[in-house]
N, C-alpha and C positions, 0 to 999 in steps of 0.2 A: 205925806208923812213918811218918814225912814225908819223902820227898825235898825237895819245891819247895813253893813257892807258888803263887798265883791267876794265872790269866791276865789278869783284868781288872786286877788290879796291878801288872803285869808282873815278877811274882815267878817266875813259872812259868819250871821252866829249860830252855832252848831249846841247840838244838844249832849256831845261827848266830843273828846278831844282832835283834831284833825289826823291823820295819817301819819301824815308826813311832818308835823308838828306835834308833838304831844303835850307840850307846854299851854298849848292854846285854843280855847274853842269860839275863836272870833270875839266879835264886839256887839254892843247893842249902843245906837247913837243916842237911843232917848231910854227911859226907863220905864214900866210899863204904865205905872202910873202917870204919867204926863202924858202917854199914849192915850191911855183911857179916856183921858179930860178931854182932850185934843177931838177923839172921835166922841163923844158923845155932845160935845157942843158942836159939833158939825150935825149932828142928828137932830138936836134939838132946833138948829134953823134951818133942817130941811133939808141939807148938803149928803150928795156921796160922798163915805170917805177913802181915801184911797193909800193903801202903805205901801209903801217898798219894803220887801221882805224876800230874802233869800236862800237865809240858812233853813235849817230845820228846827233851831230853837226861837228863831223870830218867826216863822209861818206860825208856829202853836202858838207862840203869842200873842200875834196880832189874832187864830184864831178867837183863843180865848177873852182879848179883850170885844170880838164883833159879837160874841155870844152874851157877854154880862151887856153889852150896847143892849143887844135884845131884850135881854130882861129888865132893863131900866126903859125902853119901850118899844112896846111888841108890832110898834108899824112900823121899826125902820127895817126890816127886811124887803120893806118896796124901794127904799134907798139903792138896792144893788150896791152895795157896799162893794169892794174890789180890794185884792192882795195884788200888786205888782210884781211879777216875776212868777211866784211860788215855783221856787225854779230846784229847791232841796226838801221836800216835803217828807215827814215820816208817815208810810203809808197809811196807818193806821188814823193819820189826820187826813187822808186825801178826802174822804164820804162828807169828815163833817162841812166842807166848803158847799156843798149843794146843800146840807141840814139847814145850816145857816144862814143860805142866799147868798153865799158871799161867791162873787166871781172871779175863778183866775184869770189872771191878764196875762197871757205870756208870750215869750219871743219865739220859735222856731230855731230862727238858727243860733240861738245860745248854743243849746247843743251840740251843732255841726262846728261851732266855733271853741267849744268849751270841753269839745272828748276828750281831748289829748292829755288834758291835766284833771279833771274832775275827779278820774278815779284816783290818783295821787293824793288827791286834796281828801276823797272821803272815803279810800277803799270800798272796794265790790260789792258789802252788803249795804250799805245807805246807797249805793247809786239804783236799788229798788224803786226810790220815791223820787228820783230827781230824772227834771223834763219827763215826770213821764205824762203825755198828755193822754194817752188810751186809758190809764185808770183814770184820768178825770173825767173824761166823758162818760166811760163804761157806769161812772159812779156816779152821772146825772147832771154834773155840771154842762156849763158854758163857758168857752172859753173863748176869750179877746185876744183873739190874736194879732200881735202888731212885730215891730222891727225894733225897738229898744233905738232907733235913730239918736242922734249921729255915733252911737257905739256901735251899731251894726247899718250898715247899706239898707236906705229906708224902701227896695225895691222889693214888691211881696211877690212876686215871682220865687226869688230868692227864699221867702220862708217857705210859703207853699213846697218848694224843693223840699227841704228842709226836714217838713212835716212829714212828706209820703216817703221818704226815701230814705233820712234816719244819714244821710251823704252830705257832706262839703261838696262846693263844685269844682272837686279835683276829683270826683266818683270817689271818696274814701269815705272811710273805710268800706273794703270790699264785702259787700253783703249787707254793709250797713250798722251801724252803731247804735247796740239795745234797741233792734229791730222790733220789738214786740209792743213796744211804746207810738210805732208811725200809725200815722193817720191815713183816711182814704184822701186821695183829692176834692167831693164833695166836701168831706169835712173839712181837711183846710180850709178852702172857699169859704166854707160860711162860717169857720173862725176869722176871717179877714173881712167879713160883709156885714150878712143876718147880724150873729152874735158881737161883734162887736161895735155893731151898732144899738143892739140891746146892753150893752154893757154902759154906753153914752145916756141912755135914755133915747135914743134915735129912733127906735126900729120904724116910728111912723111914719118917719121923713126919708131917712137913709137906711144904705143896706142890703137894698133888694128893688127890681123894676117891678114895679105895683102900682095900680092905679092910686094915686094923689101922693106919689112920695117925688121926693125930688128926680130928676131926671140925667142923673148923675151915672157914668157910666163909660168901660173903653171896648175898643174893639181892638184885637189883637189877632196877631200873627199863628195861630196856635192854640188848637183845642185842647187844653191843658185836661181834661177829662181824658181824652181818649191817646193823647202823644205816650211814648216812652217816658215812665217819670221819673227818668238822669236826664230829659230834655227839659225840663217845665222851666226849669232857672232860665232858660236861652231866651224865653217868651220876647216877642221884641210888642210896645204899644203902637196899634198904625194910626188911632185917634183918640183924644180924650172928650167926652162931651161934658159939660157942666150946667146945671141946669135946661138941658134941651138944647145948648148952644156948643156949637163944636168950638174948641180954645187950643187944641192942637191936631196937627197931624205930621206924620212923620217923613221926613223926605226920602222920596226916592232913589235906592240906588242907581 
């Protein structure tokens, strides 16, 4: 489901006027009521449901319509309900996403792809809530982390970067951008693994090498725990296994 639009098109709907627009505080594609219907008959047969939400006036709506879901029934918090993106969040909504169960899904390198204008789009004090994934975690969530493919390079090397290093892989900004938001590299990882495989309903199958889960798994070039993390983006795959079965390896130079 869609709440808003893009930020870079200033589609993304905001809770006060854009910056650099003042005439506009984005768009809502559906209205919250048809939102509401929409996720609570997913609930009612059992479905996650899943919004795309961007701004910071569609993240409090979608949260608020996962919360009245709740109260029309108190199991679907095993749903794992999911916010797409929660990529402009007002902090003070970041807590209720773990209150609620709801999980964010989000990109890495939105960020790295998205500094250059964001603050234009939302001026310095709303970029407090946006990408920031250290108060979502700090604040209990789980985050799915993935690539937003074919908008961004569906390579997770690439987010992992992303994530610990707060850098484009041009190393910029130097020092890093709203450094206080990066993640550790375990964390990444198991935003790309564990957790968003728990975010699938997976975690029993996929996610993690564990006795009775799938057998799914690459060997690479590069201890991305312990390398320089301006190297992790370079990671090169030297095999992929699928189910116990090797399906690629990489040729030699």
């Amino acid at each position: 489901m869609y709440t808003d639009g893009a930020l870079g098109s200033r589609g993304a709907a905001l809770l006060e006027p854009y910056s650099d627009r003042p005439d506009s505080k984005g768009l809502m594609l559906q209205d919250q009521t048809a939102l509401q219907t929409l996720v609570d008959q997913a609930s009612r047969e059992g479905f996650q449901a899943n919004m795309h939400a961007i701004g910071d006036r569609a993240n409090r709506i979608a949260l608020d319509i996962y919360a009245q879901n709740l109260k029309n029934d108190d199991q679907s918090q095993k749903l794992r309900h999911r916010i797409e993106h929660a990529q402009v969040v007002d902090v003070s909504d970041i807590p209720r996403f773990s209150e609620l169960g709801v999980i964010p899904s989000m990109q890495p390198t939105h960020a790295t792809s998205d500094k250059n204008m964001a603050g234009d789009r939302l001026g310095q004090e709303r970029l407090a809530g946006a990408y920031a994934w250290r108060f979502f975690l700090d604040s209990g969530s789980r985050i799915a982390a993935g690539s937003d493919f074919p908008v961004e390079p569906a390579n997770p090397f690439y987010g992992i970067h992303a994530a610990v290093t707060r850098k484009d892989r041009q190393d910029q900004p130097e020092g890093g951008w709203r450094l206080g938001q990066k993640l550790t590299a375990a964390e990444a990882l198991r935003g790309f693994t564990i957790d968003a495989a728990y975010a699938a309903h997976q975690e029993d199958s996929l996610g993690g090498l564990m006795p009775g889960q799938w057998a799914d798994f690459l060997l690479v070039d590069t201890d991305i725990m312990r390398t320089a993390p301006e190297n992790i983006w370079q990671t090169q795959v030297e095999q992929t296994w699928i189910a116990g079965e090797a399906v690629y390896e990489r040729e030699q130079d």
